[in-house]
C-alpha positions in Angstrom: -8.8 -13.6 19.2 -9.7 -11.7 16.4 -8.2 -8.9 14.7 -10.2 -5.5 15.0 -10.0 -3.9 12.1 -13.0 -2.0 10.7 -14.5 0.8 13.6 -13.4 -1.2 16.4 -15.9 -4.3 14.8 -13.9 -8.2 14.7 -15.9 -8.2 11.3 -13.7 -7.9 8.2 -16.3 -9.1 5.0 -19.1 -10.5 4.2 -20.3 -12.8 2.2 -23.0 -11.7 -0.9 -26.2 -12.8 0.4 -27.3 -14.2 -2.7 -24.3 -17.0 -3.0 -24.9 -18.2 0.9 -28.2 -18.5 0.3 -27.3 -21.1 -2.5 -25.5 -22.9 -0.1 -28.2 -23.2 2.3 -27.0 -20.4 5.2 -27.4 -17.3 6.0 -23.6 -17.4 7.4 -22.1 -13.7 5.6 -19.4 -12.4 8.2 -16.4 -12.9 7.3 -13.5 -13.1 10.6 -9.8 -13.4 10.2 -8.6 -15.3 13.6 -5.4 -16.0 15.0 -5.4 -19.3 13.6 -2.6 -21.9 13.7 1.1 -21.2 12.4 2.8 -23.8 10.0 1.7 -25.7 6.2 -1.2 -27.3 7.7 -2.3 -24.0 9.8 -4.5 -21.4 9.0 -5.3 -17.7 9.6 -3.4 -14.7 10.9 -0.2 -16.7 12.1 -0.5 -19.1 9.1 0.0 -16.0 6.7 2.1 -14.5 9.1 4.4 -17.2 9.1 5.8 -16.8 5.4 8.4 -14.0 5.2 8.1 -13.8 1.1 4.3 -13.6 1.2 4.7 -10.7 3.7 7.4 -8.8 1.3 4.9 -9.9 -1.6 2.2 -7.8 0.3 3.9 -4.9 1.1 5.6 -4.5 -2.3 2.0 -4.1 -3.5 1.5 -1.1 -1.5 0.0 -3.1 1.7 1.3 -1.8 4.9 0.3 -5.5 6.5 -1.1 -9.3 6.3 -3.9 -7.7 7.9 -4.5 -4.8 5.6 -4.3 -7.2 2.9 -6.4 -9.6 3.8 -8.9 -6.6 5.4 -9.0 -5.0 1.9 -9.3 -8.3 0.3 -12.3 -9.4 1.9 -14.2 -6.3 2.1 -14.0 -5.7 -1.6 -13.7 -9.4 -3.8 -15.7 -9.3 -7.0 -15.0 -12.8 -7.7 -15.7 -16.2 -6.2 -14.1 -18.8 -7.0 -14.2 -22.8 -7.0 -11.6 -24.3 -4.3 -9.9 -27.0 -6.0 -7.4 -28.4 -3.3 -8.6 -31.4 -1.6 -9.8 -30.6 2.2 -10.1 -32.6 5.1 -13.7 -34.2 5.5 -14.5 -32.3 9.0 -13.5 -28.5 7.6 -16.5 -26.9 6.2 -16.8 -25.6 2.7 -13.9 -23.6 1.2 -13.5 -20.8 -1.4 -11.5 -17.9 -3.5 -12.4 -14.6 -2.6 -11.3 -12.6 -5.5 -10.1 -9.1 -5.8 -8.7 -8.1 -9.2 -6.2 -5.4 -10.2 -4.3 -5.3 -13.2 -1.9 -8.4 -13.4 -3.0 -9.5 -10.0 -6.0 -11.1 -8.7 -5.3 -11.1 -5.0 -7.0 -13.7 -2.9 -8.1 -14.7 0.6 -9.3 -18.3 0.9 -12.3 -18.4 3.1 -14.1 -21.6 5.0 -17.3 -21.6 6.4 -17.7 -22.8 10.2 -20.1 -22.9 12.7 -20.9 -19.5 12.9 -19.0 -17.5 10.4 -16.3 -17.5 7.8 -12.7 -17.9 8.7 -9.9 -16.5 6.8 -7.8 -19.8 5.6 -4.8 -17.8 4.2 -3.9 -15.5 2.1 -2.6 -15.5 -1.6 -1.1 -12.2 -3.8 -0.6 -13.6 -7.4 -1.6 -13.8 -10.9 -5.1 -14.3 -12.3 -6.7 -17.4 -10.8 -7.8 -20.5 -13.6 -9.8 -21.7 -11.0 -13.8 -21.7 -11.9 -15.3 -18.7 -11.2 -18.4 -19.2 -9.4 -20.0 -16.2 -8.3 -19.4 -12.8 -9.8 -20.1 -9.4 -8.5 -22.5 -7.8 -11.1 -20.9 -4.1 -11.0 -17.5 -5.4 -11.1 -17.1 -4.9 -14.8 -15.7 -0.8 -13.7 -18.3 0.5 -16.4 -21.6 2.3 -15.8 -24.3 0.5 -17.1 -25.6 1.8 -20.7 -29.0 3.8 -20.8 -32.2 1.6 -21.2 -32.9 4.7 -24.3 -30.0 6.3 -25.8 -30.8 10.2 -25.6 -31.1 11.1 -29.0 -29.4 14.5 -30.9 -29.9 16.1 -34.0 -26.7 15.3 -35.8 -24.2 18.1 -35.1 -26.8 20.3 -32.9 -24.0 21.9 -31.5 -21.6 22.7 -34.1 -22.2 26.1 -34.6 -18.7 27.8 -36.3 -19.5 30.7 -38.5 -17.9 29.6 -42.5 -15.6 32.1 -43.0 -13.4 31.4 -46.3 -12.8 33.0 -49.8 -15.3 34.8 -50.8 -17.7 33.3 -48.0 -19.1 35.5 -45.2 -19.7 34.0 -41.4 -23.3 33.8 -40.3 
């Protein structure tokens, strides 16, 4: 099963376009199944399985795993490199980052047959893994003007002078 989530849909994310395409798929949904409990397990009761990472969650203002890992995936600006050794027969695996200040919280995705599974779930500190895709508007900023408007130099200061001896205009 897989949690619904988003308008009554089983899809929670997707992937940028651009960086699957690198990969050689066209694979973007992103799904968060039940999974498998336990270290080795993955998915909903995986995550669900760790008491502190639950507190963790909801202590950042999360009212579940799955709101978490729902918010998470619909909104990363960052992916990163998976640097723990996998098994040969899993597919691919990376970070999906979403960063707030002092936290980057991520959701470890991994590509099968016909989407992306949620791995598990990790709220923590800024990631030193490599950062391999980035969203371009995640900088928070609006971009500059291609041509800065330009003003006559104080075209709106207009105070009368009124001092000793001085009359306003």
């Amino acid at each position: 099963m897989t949690y619904k989530i988003h308008n009554g849909k089983d899809v929670i994310g997707l992937m940028p376009e651009d960086f699957v395409a690198g990969l050689g798929t066209r694979i973007r949904v992103i799904k968060f199944p039940d999974g498998i409990p336990g270290p080795e397990g993955y998915g909903f009761l995986h995550v669900q399985g760790y008491d502190s990472r639950i507190k963790q969650v909801q202590g950042l203002g999360y009212p579940s795993i799955v709101a978490y890992v729902a918010d998470v995936c619909s909104g990363f600006s960052v992916i990163r490199k998976n640097e723990k050794q996998q098994k040969p027969a899993n597919g691919p695996r990376f970070l999906l980052g979403k960063q707030s200040p002092g936290y980057e919280h991520i959701v470890v995705v991994e590509l099968k047959a016909d989407c992306w599974e949620v791995v598990t779930a990790i709220p923590g500190r800024r990631r030193r893994e490599a950062e391999i895709w980035k969203r371009e508007d995640a900088g928070g900023s609006e971009p500059a003007p291609e041509k800065p408007e330009k003003l006559p130099r104080f075209s709106t200061l207009s105070l009368p002078l009124k001092g000793p001896g001085q009359q306003g205009s």
